[in-house]
C-alpha positions as CSV (number, residue, x, y, z in Angstrom):
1,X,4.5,20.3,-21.8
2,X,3.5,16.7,-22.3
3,X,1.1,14.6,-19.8
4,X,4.4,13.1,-18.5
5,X,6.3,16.0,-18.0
6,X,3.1,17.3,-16.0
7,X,2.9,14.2,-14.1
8,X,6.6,14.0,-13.0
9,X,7.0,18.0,-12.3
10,X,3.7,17.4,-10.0
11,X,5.3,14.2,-8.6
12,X,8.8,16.4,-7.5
13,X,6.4,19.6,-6.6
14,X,4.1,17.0,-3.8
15,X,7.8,15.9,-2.9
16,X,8.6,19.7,-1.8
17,X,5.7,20.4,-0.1
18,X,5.0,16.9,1.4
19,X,7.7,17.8,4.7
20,X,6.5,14.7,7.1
21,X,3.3,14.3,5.1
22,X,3.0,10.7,4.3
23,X,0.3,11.1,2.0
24,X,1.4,13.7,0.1
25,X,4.6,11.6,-0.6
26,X,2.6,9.0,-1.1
27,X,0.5,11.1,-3.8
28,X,3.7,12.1,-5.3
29,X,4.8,8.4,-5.7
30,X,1.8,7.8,-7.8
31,X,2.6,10.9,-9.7
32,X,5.9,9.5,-11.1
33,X,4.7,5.8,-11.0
34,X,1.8,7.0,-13.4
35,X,4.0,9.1,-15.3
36,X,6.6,5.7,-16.2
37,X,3.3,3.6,-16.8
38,X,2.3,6.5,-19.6
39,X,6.1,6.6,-21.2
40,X,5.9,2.8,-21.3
41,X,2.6,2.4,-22.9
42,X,3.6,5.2,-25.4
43,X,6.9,3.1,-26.2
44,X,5.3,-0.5,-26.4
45,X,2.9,1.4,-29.0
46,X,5.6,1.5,-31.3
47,X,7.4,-2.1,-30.5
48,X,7.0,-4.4,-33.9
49,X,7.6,-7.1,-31.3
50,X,3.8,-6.2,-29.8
51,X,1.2,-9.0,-30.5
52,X,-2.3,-8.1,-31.5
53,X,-3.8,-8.3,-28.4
54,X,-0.8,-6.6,-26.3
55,X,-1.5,-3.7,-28.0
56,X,-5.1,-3.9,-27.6
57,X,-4.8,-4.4,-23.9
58,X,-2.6,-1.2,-23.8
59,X,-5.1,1.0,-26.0
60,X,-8.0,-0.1,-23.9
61,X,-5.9,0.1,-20.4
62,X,-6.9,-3.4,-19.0
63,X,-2.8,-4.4,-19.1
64,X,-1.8,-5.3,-15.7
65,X,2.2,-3.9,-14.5
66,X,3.6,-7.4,-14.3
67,X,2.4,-7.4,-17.6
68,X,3.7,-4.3,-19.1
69,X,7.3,-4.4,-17.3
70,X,7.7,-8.1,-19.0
71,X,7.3,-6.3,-22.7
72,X,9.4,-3.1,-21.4
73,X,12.1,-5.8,-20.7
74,X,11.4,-8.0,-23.5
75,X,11.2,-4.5,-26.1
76,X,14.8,-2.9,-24.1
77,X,12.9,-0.3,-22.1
78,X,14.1,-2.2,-19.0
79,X,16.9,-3.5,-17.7
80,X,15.7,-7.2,-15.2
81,X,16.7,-5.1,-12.5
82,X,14.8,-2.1,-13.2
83,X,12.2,-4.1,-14.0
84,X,11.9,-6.1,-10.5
85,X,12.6,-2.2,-9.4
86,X,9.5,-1.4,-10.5
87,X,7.3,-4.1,-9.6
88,X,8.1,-3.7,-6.2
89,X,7.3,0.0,-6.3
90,X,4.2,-0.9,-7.9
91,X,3.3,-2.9,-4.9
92,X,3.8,-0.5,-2.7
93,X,1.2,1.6,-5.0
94,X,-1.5,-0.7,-5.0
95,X,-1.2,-0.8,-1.3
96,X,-1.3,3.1,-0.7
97,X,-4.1,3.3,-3.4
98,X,-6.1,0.7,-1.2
99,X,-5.9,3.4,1.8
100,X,-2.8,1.5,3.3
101,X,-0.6,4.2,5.3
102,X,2.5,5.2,3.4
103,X,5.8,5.0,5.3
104,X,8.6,5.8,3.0
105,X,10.9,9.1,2.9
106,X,10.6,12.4,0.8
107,X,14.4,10.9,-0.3
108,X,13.3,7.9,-1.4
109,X,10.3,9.1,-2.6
110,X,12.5,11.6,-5.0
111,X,15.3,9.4,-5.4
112,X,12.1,6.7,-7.4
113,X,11.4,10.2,-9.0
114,X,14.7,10.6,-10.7
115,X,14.9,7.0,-11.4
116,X,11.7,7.6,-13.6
117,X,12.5,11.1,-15.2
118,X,15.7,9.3,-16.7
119,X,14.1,6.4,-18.2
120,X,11.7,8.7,-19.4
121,X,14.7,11.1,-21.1
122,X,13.4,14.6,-19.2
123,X,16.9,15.8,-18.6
124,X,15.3,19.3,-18.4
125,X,13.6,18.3,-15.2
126,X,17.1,17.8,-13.4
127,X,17.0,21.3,-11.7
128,X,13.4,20.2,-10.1
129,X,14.8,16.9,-9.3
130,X,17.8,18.5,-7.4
131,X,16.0,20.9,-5.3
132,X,13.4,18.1,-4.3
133,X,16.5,16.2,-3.3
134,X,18.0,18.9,-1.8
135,X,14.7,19.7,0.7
136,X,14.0,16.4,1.3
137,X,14.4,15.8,5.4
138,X,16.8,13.6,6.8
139,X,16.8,11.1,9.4
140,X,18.8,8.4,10.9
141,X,16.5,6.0,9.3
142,X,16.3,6.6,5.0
143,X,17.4,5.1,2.0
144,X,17.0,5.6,-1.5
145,X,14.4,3.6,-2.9
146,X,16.9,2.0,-5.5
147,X,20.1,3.1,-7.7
148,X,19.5,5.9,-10.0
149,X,19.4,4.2,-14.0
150,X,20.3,6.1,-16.7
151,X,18.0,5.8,-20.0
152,X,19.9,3.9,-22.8
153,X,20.5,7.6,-24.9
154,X,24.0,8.5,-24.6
155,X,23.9,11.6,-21.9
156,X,25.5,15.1,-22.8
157,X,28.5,16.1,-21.2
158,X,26.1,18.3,-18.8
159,X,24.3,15.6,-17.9
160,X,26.7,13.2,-17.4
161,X,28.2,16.1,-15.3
162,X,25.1,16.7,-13.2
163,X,24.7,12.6,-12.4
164,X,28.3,13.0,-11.0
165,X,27.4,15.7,-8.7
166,X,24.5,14.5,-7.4
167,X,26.3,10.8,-6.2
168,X,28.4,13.0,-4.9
169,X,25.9,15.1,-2.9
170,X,24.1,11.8,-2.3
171,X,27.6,9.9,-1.1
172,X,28.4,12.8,1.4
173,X,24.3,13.1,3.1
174,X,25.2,9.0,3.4
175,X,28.7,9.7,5.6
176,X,26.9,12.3,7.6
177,X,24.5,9.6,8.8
178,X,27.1,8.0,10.7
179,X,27.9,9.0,13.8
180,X,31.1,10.0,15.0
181,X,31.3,9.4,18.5
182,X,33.5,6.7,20.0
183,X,30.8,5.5,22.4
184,X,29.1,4.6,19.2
185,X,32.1,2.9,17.5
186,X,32.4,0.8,20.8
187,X,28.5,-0.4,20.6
188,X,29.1,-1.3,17.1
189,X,32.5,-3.4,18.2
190,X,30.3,-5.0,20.8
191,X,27.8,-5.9,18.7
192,X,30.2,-7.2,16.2
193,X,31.6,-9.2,18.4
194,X,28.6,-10.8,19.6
195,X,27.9,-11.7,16.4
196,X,30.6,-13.3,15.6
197,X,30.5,-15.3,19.1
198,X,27.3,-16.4,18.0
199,X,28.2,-17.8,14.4
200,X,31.2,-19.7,16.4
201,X,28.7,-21.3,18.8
202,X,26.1,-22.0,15.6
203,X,28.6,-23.8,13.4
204,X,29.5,-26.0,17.0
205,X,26.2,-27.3,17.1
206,X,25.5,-27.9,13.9
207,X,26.9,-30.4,11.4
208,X,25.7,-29.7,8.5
209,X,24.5,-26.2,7.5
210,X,20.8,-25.0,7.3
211,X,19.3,-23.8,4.4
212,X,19.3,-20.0,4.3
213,X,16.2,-18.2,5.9
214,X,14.4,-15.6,5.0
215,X,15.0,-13.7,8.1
216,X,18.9,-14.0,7.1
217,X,18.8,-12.3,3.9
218,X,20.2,-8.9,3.4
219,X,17.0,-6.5,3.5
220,X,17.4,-4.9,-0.1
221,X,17.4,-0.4,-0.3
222,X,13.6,-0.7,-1.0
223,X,12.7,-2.4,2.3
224,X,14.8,-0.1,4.3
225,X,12.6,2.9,3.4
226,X,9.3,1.5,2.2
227,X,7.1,-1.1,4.4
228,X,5.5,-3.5,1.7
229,X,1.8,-4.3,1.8
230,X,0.7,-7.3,3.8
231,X,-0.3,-10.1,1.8
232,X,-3.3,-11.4,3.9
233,X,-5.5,-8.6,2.3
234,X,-9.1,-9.6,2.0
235,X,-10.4,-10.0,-1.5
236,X,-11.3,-6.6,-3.5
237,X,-14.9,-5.8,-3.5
238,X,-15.9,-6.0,-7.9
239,X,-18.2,-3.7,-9.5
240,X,-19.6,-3.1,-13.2
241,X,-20.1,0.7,-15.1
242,X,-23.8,1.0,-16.0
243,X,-25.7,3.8,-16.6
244,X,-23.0,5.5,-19.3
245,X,-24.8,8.2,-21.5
246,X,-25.5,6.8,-25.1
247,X,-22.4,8.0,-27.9
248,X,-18.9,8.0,-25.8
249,X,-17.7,6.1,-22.8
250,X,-16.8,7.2,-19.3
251,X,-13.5,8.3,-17.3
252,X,-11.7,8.0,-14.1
253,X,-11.2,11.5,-12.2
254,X,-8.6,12.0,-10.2
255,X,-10.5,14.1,-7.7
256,X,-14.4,13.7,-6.5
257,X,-15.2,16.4,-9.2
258,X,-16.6,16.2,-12.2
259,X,-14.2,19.1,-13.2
260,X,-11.4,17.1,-12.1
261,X,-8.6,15.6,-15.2
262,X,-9.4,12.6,-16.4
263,X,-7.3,9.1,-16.1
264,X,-6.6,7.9,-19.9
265,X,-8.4,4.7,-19.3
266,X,-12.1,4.4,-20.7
267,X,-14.4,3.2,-19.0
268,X,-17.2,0.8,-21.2
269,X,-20.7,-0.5,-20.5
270,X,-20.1,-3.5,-18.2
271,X,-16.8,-3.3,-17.3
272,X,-15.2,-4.5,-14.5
273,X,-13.7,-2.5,-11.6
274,X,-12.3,-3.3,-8.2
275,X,-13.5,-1.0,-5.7
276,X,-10.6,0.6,-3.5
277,X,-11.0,0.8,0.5
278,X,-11.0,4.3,0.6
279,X,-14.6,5.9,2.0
280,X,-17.0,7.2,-0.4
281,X,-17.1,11.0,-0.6
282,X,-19.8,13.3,-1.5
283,X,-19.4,16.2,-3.9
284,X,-21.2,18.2,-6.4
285,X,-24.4,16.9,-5.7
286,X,-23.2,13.0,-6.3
287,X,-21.5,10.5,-4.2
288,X,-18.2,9.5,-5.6
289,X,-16.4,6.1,-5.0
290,X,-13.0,5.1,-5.7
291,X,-12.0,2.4,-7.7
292,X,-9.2,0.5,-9.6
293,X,-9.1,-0.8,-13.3
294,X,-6.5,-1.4,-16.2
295,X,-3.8,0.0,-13.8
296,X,-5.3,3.3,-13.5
297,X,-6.9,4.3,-10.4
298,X,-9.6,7.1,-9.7
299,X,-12.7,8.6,-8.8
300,X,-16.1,7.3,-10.2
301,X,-19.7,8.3,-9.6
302,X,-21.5,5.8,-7.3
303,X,-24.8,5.5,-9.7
304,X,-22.5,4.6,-12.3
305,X,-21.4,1.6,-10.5
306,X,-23.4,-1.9,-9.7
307,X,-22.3,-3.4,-7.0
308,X,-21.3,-7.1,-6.8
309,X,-19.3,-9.9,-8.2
310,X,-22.2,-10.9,-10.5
């Protein structure tokens, strides 16, 4: 099994066992959201279109995502849809990686989950993906985090077969959100109504029309299911590796634990990190802070850090 494989399979396995966990789903987000960053780097390896230093900044993991989904775009990998797709879940990352509460849906969650399997061509993953979908909890409230994409490889019959069911399985869970009653169908007339009654007594007043607000745009699927991070966030506490052994450079864990996998990122004397607000924990003898660099986030030993902007 490849590291992507592993990552998405762990991704749909936190979306079963999340329930009404919002941290697990949010875990399982940054399963799938790693897994895509991994296919893309592996893909833009092989681009002839790469520049020198592109491809440096993807071997030595200081690429940024706004970054890396402009050359998936310009190399084919993405479509400028998929790409705004997943900037906009990489947002919402960031902002759960900086201890920010996560408030999407396990079916959003596994709906991004799909979305990333296909781009990344692991049709054999589809029986995971459906049973994830298939567990997920409803509620009066969800949405899919965006339209399912398939990857530019011309599907099997089976596949192509398997994509039709699920919108089909998806389209009927969408009619059973609706309510039936007709003391509901008469709220929804009133409020129609209203709103129309309103527009009449808008265009009245008004001779000219007003430019278009914010607050009058259509929310997009994302926004329905997924709060995005505030933008007054303060500015992210910096921090340089010291203290490295002599003959090989350091790594990210993804637990406290110095037995914990690795992130693929290395870490170099010097470099800069951005420390995550997320309180330091101690384990095995060593306190352990958690920090941000080259898109990867993780665990790092606190005496391997100096603090500061200097």
């Amino acid at each position: 099994m490849t590291r992507i494989e592993e990552k998405v399979r762990r991704g749909f396995e936190l979306v079963r066992r999340a329930g009404d966990d919002s941290d697990l789903l949010g875990a399982a987000l940054l399963a799938f959201h790693s897994a895509l960053s991994d296919y893309l780097d592996a893909e833009l390896r092989r681009s002839p279109s790469l520049s020198d230093a592109e491809r440096k900044a993807i071997d030595e993991g200081t690429i940024t995502w706004a970054t890396r989904a402009m050359l998936a775009q310009r190399a084919g990998l993405l479509t400028e849809k998929q790409r705004e797709r997943v900037l906009e879940i990489n947002r919402v990352r960031t902002g759960f990686a900086h201890g920010e509460g996560f408030t999407g849906t396990a079916r959003s969650v596994a709906a991004y989950g799909e979305f990333v399997a296909e781009l990344c061509g692991l049709t054999s993953s589809g029986v995971e993906r459906d049973t994830a979908a298939r567990r997920a909890p409803t509620g009066a409230h969800h949405a899919a985090v965006g339209p399912t994409t398939t990857t530019a490889t011309r599907p099997s019959a089976a596949t192509v077969s398997g994509l039709r069911a699920r919108a089909a399985e998806r389209k009927a869970r969408r009619a059973e959100l609706i309510p039936e009653s007709g003391s509901f169908r008469i709220a929804l007339a009133a409020v129609a109504l209203l709103f129309l009654i309103t527009l009449a007594v808008i265009s009245m007043r008004q001779l000219t029309p007003a430019p278009p607000s914010i607050a009058s745009a259509p929310p997009t699927r994302l926004s329905a299911s997924i709060a995005l991070p505030p933008t007054n966030t303060p500015a992210p506490q910096k921090a340089r590796i010291v203290n490295l052994p002599p003959g090989g450079p350091g790594w990210l864990r993804t637990m406290p634990s110095f037995r914990a996998p690795t992130q693929p990122i290395p870490l170099s004397e010097g470099l800069e990190v951005t420390l995550l607000d997320r309180d330091p924990v101690d384990a095995e003898g060593t306190r352990w802070r958690f920090v941000s660099v080259g898109g990867y986030d993780g665990w790092c030993p606190e005496h391997n850090l100096a603090l500061g902007n200097g």
